[in-house]
C-alpha positions in Angstrom: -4.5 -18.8 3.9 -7.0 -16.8 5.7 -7.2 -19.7 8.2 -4.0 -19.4 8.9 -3.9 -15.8 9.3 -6.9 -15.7 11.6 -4.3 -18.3 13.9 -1.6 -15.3 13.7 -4.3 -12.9 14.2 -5.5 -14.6 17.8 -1.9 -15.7 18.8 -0.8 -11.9 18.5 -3.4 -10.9 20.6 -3.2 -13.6 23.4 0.6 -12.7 23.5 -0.2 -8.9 23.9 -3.1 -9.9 26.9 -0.2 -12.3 28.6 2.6 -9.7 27.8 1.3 -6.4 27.7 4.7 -4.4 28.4 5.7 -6.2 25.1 4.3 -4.8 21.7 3.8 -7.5 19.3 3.9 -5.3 16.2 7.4 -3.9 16.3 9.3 -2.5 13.3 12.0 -4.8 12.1 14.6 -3.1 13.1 15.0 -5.5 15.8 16.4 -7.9 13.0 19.6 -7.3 10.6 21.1 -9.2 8.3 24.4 -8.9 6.3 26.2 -11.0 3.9 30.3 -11.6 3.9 31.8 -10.4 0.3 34.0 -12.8 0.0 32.9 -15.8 1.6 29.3 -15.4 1.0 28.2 -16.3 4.7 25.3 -14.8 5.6 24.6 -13.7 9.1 21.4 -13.0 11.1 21.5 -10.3 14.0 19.4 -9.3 16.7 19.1 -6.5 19.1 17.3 -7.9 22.2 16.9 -6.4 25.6 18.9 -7.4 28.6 16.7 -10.2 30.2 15.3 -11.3 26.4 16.5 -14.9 25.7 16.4 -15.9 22.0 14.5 -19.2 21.3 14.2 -19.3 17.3 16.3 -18.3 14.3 15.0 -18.9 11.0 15.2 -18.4 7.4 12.5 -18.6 5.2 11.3 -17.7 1.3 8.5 -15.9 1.9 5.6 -16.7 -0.3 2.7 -14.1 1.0 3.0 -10.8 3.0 2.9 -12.2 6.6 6.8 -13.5 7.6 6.8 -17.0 9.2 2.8 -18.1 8.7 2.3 -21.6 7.0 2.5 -20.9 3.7 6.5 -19.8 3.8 9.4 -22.3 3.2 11.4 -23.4 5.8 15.2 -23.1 4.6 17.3 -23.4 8.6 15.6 -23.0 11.9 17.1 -23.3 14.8 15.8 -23.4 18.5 16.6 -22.9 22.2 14.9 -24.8 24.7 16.2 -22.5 27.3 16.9 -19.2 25.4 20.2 -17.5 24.6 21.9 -14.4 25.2 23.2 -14.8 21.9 22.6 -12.1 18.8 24.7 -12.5 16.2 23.9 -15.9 14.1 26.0 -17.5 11.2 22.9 -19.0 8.9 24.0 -23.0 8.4 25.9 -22.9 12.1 24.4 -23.6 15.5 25.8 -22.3 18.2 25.9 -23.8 21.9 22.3 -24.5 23.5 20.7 -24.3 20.3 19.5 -27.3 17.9 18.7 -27.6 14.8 15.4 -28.4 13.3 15.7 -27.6 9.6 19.7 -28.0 8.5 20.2 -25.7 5.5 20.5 -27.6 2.7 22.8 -25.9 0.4 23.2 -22.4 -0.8 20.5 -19.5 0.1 18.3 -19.1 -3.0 19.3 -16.2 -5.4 16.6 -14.1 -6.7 13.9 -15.0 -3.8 12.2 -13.2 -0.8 13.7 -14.1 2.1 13.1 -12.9 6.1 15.5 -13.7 8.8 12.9 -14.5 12.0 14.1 -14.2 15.6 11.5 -15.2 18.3 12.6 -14.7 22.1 10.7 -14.9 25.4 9.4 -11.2 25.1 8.7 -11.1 20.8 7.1 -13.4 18.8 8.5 -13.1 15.1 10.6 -9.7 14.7 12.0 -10.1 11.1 13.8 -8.8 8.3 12.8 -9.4 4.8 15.7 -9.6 2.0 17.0 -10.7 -0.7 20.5 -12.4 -1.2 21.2 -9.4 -3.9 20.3 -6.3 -1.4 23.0 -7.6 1.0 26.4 -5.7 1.1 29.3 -7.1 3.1 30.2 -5.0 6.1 27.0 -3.8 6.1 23.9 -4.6 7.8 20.3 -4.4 6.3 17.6 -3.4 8.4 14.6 -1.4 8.5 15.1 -1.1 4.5 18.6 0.8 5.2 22.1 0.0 6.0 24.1 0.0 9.2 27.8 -1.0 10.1 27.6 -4.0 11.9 28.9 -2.1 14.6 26.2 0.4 15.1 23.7 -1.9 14.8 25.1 -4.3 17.8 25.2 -0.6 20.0 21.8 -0.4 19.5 19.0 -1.3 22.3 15.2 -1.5 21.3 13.8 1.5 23.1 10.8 -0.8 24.8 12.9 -3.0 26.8 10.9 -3.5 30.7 12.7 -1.7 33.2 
């Protein structure tokens, strides 16, 4: 455990030397994640600057206080070699230029701790913890408060590069 945190530790400050217009340690506001009502789809979304590309979606059961280190449980990831404009993901679907590296098997857990992780070309690991029974359809969790989907997809993280 600490090994591993000591690895997060040194990546996030490699990543703020080789990027230092990027801070590493952003609120996760940059992550939302809503559930459908009726269908039960869950859906992943991400407010990225212009020129950010996004090269990993995940969702994980989080089993200590640091989203995406070793000790959490891969439930889908998926990855672009290139990056993507995208920023709206349906968990269990992959859209074009992506692959998929974990296929969900099966429903999300009930009654877990779950983050939605989004990594991109400027951010390693924005993320939104939840579980399956905070989600409201039509709604979008994020930064421990609800949005429509449609403010949150207006919004643009106030550090994007010029």
């Amino acid at each position: 455990m600490v090994a591993s945190l000591v690895r997060r530790a040194a990546l996030l400050a490699l990543l703020t030397w080789l990027v230092p217009a990027c801070d590493p340690l952003l609120p996760p506001d940059l992550v939302g994640v809503t559930r459908d009502s009726q269908t039960g789809i869950v859906e992943v979304f991400y407010s990225r600057c212009s020129d950010e590309l996004v090269r990993l979606v995940e969702i994980v059961v989080l089993k200590g206080n640091v989203a995406g280190d070793e000790d959490d449980r891969v439930l889908w990831r998926i990855t672009s070699t290139h990056g993507s404009t995208e920023n709206d993901f349906v968990v269990g679907h992959i859209p074009a230029g992506f692959s998929e590296e974990f296929p969900l098997q099966g429903d999300l857990p009930a009654g877990e701790s779950l983050a939605a992780i989004v990594d991109t070309n400027l951010r390693p690991g924005p993320f939104q913890e939840f579980r399956l029974e905070q989600l409201r359809g039509g709604e979008v969790l994020t930064n421990d408060q609800y949005v429509s989907s449609a403010d949150f997809a207006s919004q643009t993280p106030e550090d994007c590069p010029a």
